[in-house]
C-alpha positions in Angstrom: -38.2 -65.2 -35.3 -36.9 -67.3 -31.8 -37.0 -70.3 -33.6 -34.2 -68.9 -36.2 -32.3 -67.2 -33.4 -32.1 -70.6 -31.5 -31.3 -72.2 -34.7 -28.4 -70.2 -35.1 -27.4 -70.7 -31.3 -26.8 -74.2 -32.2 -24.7 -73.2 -35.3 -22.7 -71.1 -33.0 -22.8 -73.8 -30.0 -21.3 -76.5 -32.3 -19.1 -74.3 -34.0 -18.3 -73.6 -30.8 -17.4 -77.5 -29.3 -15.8 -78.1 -32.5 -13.3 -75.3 -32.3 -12.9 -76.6 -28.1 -11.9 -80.2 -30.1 -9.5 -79.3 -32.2 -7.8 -76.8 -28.9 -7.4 -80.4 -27.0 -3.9 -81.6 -25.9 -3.6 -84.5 -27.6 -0.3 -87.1 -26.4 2.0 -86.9 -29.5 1.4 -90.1 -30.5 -2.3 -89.6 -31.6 -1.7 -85.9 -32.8 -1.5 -87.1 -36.2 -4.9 -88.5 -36.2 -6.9 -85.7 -34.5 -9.6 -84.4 -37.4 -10.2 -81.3 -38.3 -13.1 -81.0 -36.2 -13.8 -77.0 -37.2 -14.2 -77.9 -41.0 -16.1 -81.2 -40.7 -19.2 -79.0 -38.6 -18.9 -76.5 -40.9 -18.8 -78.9 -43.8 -21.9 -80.4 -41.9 -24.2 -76.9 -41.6 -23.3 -75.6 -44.8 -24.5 -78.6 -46.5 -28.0 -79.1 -44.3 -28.6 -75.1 -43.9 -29.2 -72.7 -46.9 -28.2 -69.8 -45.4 -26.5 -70.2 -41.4 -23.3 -70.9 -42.4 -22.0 -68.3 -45.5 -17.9 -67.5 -46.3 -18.1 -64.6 -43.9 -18.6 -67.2 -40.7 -16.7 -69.6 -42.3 -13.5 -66.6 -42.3 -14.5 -65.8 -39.0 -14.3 -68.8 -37.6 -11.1 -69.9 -39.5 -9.2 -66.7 -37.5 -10.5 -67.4 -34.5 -9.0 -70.6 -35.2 -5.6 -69.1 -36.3 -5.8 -67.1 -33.1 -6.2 -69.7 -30.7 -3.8 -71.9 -32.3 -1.3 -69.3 -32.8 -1.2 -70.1 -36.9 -0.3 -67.8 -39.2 -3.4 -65.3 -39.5 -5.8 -66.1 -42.2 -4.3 -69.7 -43.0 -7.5 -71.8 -41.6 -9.9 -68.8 -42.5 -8.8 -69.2 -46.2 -8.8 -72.9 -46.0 -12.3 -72.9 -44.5 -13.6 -70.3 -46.6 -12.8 -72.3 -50.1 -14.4 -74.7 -48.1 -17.8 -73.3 -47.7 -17.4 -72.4 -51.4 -17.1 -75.6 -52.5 -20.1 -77.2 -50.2 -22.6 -74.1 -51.2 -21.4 -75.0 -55.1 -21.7 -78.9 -55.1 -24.4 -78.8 -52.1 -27.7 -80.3 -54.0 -25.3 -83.3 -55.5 -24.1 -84.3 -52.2 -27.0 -84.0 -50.0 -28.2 -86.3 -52.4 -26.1 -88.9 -50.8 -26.1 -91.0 -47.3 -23.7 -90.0 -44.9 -21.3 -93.2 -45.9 -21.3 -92.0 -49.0 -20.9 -88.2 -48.2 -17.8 -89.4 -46.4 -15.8 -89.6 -49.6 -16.6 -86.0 -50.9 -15.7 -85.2 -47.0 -12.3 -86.6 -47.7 -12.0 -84.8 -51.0 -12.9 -81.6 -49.0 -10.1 -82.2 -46.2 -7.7 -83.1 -48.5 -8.1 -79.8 -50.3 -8.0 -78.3 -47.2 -4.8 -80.0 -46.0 -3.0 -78.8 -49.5 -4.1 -74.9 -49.3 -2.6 -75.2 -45.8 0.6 -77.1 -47.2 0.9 -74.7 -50.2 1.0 -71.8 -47.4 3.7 -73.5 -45.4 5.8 -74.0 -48.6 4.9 -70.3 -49.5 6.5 -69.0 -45.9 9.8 -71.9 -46.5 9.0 -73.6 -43.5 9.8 -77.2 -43.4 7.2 -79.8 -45.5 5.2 -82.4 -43.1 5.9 -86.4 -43.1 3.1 -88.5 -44.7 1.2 -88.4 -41.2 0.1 -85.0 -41.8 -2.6 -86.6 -44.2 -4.0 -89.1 -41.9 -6.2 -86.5 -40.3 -8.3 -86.5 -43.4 -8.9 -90.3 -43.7 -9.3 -90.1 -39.9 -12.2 -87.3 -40.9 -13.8 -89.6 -43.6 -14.1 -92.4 -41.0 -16.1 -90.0 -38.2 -18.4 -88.3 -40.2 -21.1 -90.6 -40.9 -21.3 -90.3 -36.9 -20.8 -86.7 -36.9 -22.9 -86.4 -39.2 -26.3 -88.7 -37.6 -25.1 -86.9 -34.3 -25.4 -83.2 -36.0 -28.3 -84.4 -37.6 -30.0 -85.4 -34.3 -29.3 -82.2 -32.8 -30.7 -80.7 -35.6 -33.9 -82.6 -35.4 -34.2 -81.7 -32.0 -33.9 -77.9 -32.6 -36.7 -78.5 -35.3 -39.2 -80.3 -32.6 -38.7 -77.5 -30.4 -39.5 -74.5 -32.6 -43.0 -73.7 -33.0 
C-alpha cells in the first residue's frame, strides 16, 4: 500500500516538473524549440505503468495546463487525452522497442498532438502558425531517449525503495 502511494507521488512529482518546463520563459528565439514537456512524461508513464496514468489524469492535467497557460480550456486536455488513448492502445508494440526507436512513434504522437491543437485554432479563426510551430515535435523525438533513461532511472529507484 505505501509503496503504490509513493509510486504515484512520483507520477504526480514529474507530472508536476514537466508542467513547471513547459511554464519557463523562454527568449523568443528558442520558443519554437521548447518540447512539449507535459505530453512526453505522460507519453513516458502511460507506456511503463498499467494503470497510474489513465484519460482522466491525462484531462486533468491537460486543464491545468490550459489554466496556467491561459489556452483555450480543454485544448491541451483533449490533445493529451487522445494521447493516452493512443499509448494505452499501441502500448505492448512500442514498449517492445528501445528508447531510439520509441522516439519515432514519440514523434508520431506529438505530431498528432500538434494537429488536434492546429485544427482547434483553425476551428476558433485565429491566425495558422509558420512552419516553426512543428519543430517542437522533432525537438521531442531528439530528448526522449534521454527523457526516457532519466524517467526510467527514477523509476528504478522508486522500485528499490519499496519493500
Amino acid at each position: 500500500m505505501k509503496s503504490r502511494r509513493e509510486s504515484r507521488s512520483v507520477v504526480l512529482l514529474t507530472m508536476i516538473a514537466a508542467v513547471l518546463l513547459s511554464l519557463l520563459p523562454l527568449p523568443d528565439a528558442l520558443l519554437p524549440f521548447s518540447p512539449y514537456w507535459v505530453a512526453m512524461v505522460v507519453i513516458y508513464w502511460a507506456l511503463e505503468t498499467e494503470d497510474m496514468i489513465g484519460m482522466g489524469l491525462a484531462f486533468l492535467t491537460g486543464l491545468l495546463v490550459d489554466i496556467l497557460s491561459g489556452s483555450l480550456m480543454g485544448m491541451h486536455a483533449l490533445s493529451l487525452v487522445v494521447m493516452v488513448f493512443l499509448v494505452k492502445r499501441f502500448r505492448y508494440r512500442l514498449r517492445f522497442f528501445p528508447p531510439w526507436q520509441q522516439a519515432i512513434s514519440v514523434l508520431g504522437l506529438l505530431v498528432n498532438d500538434r494537429i488536434i491543437l492546429i485544427w482547434i485554432t483553425a476551428l476558433l479563426g485565429e491566425p495558422m502558425p509558420t512552419w516553426k510551430y512543428w519543430l517542437a515535435p522533432l525537438v521531442g523525438m531528439a530528448i526522449w531517449p534521454w527523457l526516457f533513461l532519466l524517467l526510467d532511472r527514477i523509476r528504478a529507484g522508486m522500485r528499490q525503495r519499496s519493500p
